[in-house]
C-alpha positions in Angstrom: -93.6 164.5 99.6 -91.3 164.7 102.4 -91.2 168.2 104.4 -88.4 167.8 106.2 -84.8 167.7 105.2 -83.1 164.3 105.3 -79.5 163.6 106.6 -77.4 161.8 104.0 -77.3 158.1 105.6 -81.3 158.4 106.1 -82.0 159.6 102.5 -79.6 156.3 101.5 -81.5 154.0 103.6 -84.8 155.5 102.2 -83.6 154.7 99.0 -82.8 151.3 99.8 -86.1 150.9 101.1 -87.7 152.5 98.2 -85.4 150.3 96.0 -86.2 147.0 97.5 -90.0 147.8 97.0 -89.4 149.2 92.9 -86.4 147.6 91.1 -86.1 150.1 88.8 -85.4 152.9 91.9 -82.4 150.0 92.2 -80.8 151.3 89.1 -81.8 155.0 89.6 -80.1 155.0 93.3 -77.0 153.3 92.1 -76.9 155.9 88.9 -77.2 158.8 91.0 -74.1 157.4 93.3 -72.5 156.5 90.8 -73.0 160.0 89.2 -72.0 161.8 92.5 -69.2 159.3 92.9 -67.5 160.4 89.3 -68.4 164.7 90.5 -66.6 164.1 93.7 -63.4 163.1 92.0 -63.7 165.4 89.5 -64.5 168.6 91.5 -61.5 166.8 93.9 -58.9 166.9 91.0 -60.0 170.5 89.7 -59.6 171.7 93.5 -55.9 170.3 93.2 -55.3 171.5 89.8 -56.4 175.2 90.7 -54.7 175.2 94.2 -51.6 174.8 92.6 -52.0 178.3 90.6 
């Protein structure tokens, strides 16, 4: 377990690391980015949307 926080670019290149070593981590990192990827625009768009009111 890891007891410290990681920054966001070392959490990504643990992942890659981790992903290299298990293939199917691969396809969980790129899920979860693409995952955060679609929240981003969403939350984005519903910040516009309710900024206008």
């Amino acid at each position: 377990m890891l007891k410290y926080h990681l920054g966001g670019q070392e959490l990504i290149y643990a992942s890659m690391v981790y992903a290299k070593e298990n293939l199917r981590g691969l396809y969980i990192v790129l899920g979860l980015n693409f995952l955060a990827d679609c929240w981003l625009f969403f939350y984005q768009r519903l910040a516009i949307r309710v900024n206008r009111f």
